[in-house]
N, C-alpha and C positions, 0 to 999 in steps of 0.2 A: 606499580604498573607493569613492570618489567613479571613479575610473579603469576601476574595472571594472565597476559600473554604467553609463559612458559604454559599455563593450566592449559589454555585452548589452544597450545599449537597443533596437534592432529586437525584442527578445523579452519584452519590457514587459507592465504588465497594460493599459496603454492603448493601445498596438499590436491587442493579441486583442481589446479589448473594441469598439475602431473597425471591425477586420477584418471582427469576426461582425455589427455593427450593420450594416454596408455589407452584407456577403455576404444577410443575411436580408432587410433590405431589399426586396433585388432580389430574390430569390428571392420574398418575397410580389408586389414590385410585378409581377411576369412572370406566377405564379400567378392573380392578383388579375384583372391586363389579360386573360389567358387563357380564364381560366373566364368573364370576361364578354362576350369577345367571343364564345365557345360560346352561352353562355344565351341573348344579347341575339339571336344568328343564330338559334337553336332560336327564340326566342320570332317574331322578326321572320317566319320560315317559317311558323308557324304561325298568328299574323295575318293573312299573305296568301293560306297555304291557307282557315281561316275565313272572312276578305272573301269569295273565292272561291264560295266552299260557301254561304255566306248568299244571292249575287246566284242563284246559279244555283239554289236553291231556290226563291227569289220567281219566277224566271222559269219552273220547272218546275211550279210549281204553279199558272201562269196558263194555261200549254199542257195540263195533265192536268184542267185544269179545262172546258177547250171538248173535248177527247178525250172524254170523260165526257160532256158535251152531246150530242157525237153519239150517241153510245155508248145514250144514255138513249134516243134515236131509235128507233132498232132496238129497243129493250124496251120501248116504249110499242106499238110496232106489235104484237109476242107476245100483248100483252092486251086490242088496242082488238077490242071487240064486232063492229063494223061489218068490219075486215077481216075477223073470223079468218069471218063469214059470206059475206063474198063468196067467201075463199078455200075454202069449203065447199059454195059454192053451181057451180053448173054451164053452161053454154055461156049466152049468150040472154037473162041477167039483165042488160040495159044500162041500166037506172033504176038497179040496185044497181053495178054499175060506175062511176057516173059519181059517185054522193051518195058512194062509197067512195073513188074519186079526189078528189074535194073536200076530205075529211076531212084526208087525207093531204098532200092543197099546204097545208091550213091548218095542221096542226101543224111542219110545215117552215116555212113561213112566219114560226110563232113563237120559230121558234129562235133566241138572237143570235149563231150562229158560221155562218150558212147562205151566207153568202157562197163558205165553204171548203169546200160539200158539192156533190162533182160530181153526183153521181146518188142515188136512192133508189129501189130497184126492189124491189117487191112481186111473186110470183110463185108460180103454183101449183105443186105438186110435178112434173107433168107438165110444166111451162113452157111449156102452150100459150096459158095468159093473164098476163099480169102491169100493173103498174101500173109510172110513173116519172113520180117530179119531182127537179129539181135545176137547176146551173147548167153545163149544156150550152156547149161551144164550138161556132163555126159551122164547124170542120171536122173534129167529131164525125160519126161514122157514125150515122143510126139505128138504135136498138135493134128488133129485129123479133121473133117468134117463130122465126125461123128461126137467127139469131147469137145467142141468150138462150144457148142452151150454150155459149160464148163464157165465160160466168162461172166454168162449171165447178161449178152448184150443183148436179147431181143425183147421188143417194146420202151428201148432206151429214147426218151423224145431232148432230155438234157442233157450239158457235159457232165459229170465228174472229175473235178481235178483235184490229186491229191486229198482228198477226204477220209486218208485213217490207211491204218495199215490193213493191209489183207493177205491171207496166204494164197501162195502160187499154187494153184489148184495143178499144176503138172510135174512138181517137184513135193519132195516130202516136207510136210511143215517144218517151218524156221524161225527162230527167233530172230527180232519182229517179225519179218516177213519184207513183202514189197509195199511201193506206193504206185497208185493208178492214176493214171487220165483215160477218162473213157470220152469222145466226142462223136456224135451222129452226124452222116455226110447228108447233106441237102445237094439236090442241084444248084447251079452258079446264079439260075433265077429265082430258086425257092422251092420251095414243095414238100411231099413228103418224103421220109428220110429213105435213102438208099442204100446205105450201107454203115459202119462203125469204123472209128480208127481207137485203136486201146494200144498203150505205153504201157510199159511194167519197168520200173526203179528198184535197182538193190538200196536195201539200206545200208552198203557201204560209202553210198554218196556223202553221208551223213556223220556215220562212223569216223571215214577216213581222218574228215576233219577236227572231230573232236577229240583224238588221238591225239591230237599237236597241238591241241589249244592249253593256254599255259592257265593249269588251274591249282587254286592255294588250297594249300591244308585247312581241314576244314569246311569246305564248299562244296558244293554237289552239283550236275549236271541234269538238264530234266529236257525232255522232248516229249510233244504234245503235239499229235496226231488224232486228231476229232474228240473222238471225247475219251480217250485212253494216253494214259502219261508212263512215260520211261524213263530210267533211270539209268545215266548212264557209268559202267562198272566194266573197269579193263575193257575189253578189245568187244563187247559185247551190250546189248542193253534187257535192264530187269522193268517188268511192269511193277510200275507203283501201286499199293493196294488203293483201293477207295476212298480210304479218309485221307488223301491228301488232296489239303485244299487252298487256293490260294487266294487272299482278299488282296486287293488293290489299291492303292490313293490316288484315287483320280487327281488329287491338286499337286502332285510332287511335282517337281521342275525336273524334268529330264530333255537328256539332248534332240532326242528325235521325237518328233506329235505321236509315233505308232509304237513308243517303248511304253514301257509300263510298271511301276515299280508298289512293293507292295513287302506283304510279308507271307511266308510259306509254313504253313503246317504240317511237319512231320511226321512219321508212324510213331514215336516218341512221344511224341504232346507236345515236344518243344517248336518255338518260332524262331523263322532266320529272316531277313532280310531279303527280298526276293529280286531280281531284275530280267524281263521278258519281253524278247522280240520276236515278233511275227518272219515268217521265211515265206514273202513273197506271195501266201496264201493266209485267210483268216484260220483255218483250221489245220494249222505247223505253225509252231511257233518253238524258240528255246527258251530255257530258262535258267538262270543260273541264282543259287542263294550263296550268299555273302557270309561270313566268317565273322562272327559277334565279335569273338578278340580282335579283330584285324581292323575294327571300327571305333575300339575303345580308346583310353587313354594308361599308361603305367601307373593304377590307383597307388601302388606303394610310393612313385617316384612321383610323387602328387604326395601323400604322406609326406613326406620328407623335407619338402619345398617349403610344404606349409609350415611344419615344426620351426625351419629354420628360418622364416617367416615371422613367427609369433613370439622366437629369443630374441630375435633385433629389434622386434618391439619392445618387447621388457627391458633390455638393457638401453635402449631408446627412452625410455621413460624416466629409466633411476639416472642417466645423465643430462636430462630437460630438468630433474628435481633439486639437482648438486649443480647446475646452472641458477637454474630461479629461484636458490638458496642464495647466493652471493650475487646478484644482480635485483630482485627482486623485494625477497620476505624484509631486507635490511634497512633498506632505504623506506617500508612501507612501515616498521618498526618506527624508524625518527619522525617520521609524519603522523604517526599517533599519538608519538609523543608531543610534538610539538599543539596540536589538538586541544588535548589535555588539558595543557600549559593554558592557553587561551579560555579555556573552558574555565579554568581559576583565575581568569580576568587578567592574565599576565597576556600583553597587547605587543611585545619588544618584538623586533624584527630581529628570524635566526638564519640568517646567509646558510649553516651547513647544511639546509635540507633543500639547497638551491644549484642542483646539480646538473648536467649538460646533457638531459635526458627529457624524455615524459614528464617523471614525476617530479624531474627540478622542476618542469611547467605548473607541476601541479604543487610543489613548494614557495614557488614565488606569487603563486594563487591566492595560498592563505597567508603569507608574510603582508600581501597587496590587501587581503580581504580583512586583515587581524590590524590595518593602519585605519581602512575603512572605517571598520567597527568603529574605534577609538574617535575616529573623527564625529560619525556619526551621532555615536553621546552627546560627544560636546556640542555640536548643532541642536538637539533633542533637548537639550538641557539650557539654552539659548532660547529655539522655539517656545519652552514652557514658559519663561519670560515675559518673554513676549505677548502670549496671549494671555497672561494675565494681566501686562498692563494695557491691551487693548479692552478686554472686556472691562478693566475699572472706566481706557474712557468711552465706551461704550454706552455704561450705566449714568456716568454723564452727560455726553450727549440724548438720553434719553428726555433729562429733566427740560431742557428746552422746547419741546415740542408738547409736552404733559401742561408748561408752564401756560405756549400761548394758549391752547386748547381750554383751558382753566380763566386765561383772560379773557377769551370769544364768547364764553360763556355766561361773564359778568358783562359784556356790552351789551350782549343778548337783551339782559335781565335789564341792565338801566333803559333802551329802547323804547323796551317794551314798556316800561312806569314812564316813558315819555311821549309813547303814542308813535314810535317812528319806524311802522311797520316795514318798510325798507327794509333801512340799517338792520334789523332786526333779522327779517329774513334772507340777506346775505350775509349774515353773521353767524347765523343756525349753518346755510349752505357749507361756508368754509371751516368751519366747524366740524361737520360730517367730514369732508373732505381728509382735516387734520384726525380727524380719530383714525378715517382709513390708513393713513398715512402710518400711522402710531402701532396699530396691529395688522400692517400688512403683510405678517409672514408668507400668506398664502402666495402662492406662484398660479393657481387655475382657480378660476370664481367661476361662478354660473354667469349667463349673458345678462340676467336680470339686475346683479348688483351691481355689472359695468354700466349699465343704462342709468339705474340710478345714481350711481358716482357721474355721467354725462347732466343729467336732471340737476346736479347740485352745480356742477360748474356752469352749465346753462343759468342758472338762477345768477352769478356770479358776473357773469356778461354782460347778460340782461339789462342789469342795473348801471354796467359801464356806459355798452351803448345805446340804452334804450330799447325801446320797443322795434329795433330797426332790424335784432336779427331777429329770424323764427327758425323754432327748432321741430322736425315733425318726424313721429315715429310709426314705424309702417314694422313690425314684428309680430307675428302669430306667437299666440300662447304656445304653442307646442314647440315653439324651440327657444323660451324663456331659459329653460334649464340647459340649453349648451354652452359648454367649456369652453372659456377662452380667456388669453393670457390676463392675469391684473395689469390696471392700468395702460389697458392694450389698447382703449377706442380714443380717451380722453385726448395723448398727442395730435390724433386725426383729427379731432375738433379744434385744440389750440391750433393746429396751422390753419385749418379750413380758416379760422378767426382772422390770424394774424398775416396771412401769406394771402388767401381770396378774396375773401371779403373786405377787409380794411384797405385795401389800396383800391376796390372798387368805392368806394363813397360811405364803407361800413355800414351798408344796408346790403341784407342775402338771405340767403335760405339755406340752412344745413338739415338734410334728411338721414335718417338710418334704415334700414331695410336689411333683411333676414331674409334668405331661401332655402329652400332643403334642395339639394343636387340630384340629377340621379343615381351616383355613385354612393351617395347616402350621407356624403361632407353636408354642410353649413357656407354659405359664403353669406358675410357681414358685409353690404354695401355703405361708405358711409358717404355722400355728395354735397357740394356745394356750388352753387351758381356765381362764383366768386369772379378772380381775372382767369386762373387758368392758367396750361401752358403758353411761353410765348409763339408766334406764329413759326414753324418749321419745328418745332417741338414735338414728338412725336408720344412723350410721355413715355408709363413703363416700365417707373422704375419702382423701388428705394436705389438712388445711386452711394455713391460714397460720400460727398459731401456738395447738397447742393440744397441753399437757402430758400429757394422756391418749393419744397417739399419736404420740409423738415426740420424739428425745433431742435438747433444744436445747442451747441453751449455755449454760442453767442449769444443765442436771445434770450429772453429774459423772463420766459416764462413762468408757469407757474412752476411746472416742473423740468429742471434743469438736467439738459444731459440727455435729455428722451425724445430721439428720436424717431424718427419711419425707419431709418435700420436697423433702429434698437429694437420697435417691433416687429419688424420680419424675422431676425434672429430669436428673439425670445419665442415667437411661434413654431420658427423649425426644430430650436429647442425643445421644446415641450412636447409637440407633436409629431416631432419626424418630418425628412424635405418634402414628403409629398401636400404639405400646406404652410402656407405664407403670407405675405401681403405683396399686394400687385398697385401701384398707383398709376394713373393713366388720365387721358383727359376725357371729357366727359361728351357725350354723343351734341348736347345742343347748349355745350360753352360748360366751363366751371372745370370742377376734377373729381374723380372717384378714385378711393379707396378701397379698393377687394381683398377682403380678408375673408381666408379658406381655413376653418378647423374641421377638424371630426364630427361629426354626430354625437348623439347620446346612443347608447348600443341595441333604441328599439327602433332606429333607421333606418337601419339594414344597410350599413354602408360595406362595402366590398373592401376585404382586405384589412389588415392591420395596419394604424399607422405607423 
């Protein structure tokens, strides 16, 4: 034994159980390392995209804050009284000219972004007068009436605000250039326009700030002024060529409704991460792309975790196996042996595989299961015994019943040479009766031989009491052939006999009746016009033991021991609870027996019994 346990130990339960500890192991510690180097890089990117998105919000919200100062310029101008009369008023007005010009250095004046306001020109619709303050270079061209078309403001019926950069048509082109607001003066009631106010912004507004904005290696700076984008590079910005373009995720979660985050296609081919705020207007926006390293995770120092990972697994394993070697394989050794032993009918009981563990549970199992057995035999070998000295008396009890059958049948005979057609024929009756008796192994008859086994013991009555009972049969051929218990109607007739009718003056009537249900059963009525229950007696049963409906084994019938509960039982038996026998009292005196079986299966009854 011991030999060929040494053959198969690679196929051990501490081999599989080290194997799958190791394999799972790893399999989590890979799963585990995996999934968190994903998270912690998702989360890590979207830290940096956030950082990102935060700085440039603070910073776009400093720049759309002085954009909106200028902006308010030009809409202070649409309403101030004093211009909108000069610009109404006509050639020759140079007292309102000049208080008009005042007004307007003064409200520039109080501006705190005026530093970054090239010009502010006032101007009638004609542009043969206008006004201008701002902060002029000295090799600016002057503005005259004659270069005012120069702006491009006649037939302006809309604002322009900030829509793309443009060059200052009075200085020499610059990189970017300026940004505009141009707005048409109405009068205060409406009408047609009267005149224009036009702003001009350096792009130092812009510059200044992106100067100081703290940005990582890596990452690049972008402004987007209508439909032209720039890049911002030292003290200065480069227009981006054409194919830079940039797709968006509408679903990403960002801090504010108007950021927008995405990814940016460079003049390279390569993608960066993108994050873009709008400045105050749809057509300025910033944008800044995000630093792929600055979003990843250390894949080497991720390497290295894992390795050191997947050694404390292995040596994890070989010291689960040098455990479940000395706790385990040893103890499952003597339990096979013990096995074995049993297995070659050796039955003793061996205390040392009865240890203070599991498997001593499972040692004192078979010491418990291996006394069993043993008992077991000897009861087996007892039982055989046994039933062979019942079946010897078996074989003789049989001869008694063969015997009178055998003498019924010579009374018959002498009767019959004596003329005493009687005696004769309840002698044939109990006769039939006894042979039933004799080969009644069957437990289900058809209803036709229980009737006729009723026909034989009726003939048997008969002759007790005369002509004084009558027996009447009300059964359709078509339910001849339904199943029901042997010996199942006869008890209902001995008591209708002995319990209704004989204490009435033993003169009555016993009928049988058959119906087919609509659930597709059989109900067997058997009635008698006998005494019935007593008065408050509600009927109803089979009870437990009660002489008024039921031949027990006090009385003295013919068949002993059989009673109404014997047949309710044997019908639930046979048939299943949903049929049985019902006894109750009878609509106009006496008592009914309702016995419920099954149909035959061209019924059509519903259900299985």
């Amino acid at each position: 034994m011991i030999e060929q346990y040494g053959a198969r130990r690679r196929h051990t339960i501490k081999t599989k159980i080290t194997a799958i500890t190791v394999v799972f192991s790893l399999a989590v510690a890979v799963i585990l390392a995996s999934v968190s180097f994903a998270f912690f890089g998702t989360y890590a990117r979207r830290s940096v995209i956030q950082s990102a998105e935060f700085n440039l919000r603070v910073l776009s919200s400093l720049i759309g804050k002085e954009l909106s100062d200028f902006d308010r310029i030009t809409r202070w101008a649409l309403t101030n009284a004093q211009i909108l009369q000069w610009l109404a008023a006509g050639e020759g007005s140079t007292r309102l000219t000049l208080d008009t010009f005042d007004r307007l250095r003064d409200e520039f004046a109080s501006s705190a972004s005026r530093e970054y306001v090239t010009r502010i020109i006032v101007a009638n619709r004609d542009l043969t007068r206008f006004l201008q303050v701002g902060n002029t270079a000295d090799d600016t061209s002057p503005v005259n009436r004659y270069n005012l078309n120069l702006l491009n403001l006649s037939g302006l019926a809309e604002p322009r605000v900030f829509e793309g950069w443009e060059d200052d048509p009075f200085t020499a082109p610059v990189n970017p250039g300026i940004l505009t607001v141009i707005r048409p003066v109405r009068p205060s009631g409406g009408g047609s326009v009267i005149g224009y106010v036009y702003l001009a912004v350096s792009a130092n507004v812009l510059l200044e700030r992106l100067r100081d904005y703290p940005l990582r290696e890596g990452c690049d700076f972008f402004l987007t002024a209508g439909d032209t984008t720039w890049r911002v590079e030292g003290k200065g910005l480069v227009r981006v060529p054409g194919y830079f373009r940039l797709a968006y995720d509408e679903s990403a979660n960002t801090l504010g409704r108007d950021t927008r985050i995405g990814e940016a296609r460079l003049g390279s081919g390569a993608y960066k991460p993108v994050v873009t705020c709008p400045l105050g207007r749809p057509s300025l926006a910033l944008s800044q792309t995000v630093s792929i390293q600055a979003t990843g995770v250390d894949r080497d120092r991720f390497a290295a975790i894992l390795f050191i990972i997947l050694a404390s697994m292995l040596a994890f394993g070989f010291l689960i196996s040098f455990v479940l070697g000395r706790s385990i394989t040893k103890p499952v050794l003597q339990i096979r042996r013990r096995l074995s032993a049993i297995s070659a009918s050796d039955f003793g009981r061996d205390n040392g595989i009865e240890w203070d563990n599991e498997l001593g549970d499972i040692g004192r199992g078979i010491n418990d299961m291996s006394a069993e057995i043993e008992s077991l035999l000897e009861t087996r070998i007892a039982d055989e015994r046994k039933k062979k000295d019942l079946e010897y008396r078996m074989l003789q009890s049989q001869i008694n019943p063969h015997f009178l059958y055998n003498t019924l049948a010579s009374i018959k005979w002498m009767a019959s040479i004596q003329g005493a057609a009687g005696i004769a024929e309840m002698t044939t009756a109990l006769a039939r009766l006894m042979k039933n008796v004799i080969k009644g192994a069957r437990t289900v008859v058809p209803l036709r031989d229980e009737i006729a086994l009723l026909d034989d013991y009726y003939v048997i009555q008969r002759y007790r009491h005369g002509s004084a009972i009558r027996f009447e049969k009300n059964v359709p051929d078509d339910l001849l052939d339904t199943p029901v218990p042997c010996f199942a109607l006869q008890p209902l007739m001995e008591n209708s006999i002995f319990h209704g009718i004989e204490p009435n003056g033993g003169i009555g009537r016993i009928g049988i009746d058959a119906r087919l249900l609509e659930s597709g059963a059989v109900e067997i009525a058997l009635t008698d016009d006998g005494v019935g229950f007593p008065e408050g007696d509600p009927g109803g049963f089979p009870p437990d033991d009660d002489d008024r409906a039921h031949a027990s084994g006090e009385d003295s019938g013919l068949f002993v021991k059989i009673g109404i509960e014997c047949v309710d039982m044997r019908i639930r038996h046979a048939f299943g609870d949903r049929y049985g026998l019902l006894v109750e009292r009878g609509a106009t005196g006496g008592t009914v027996a309702r016995m419920t079986v099954p149909g035959r299966p061209g019924n059509g009854e519903k259900g299985n019994p």
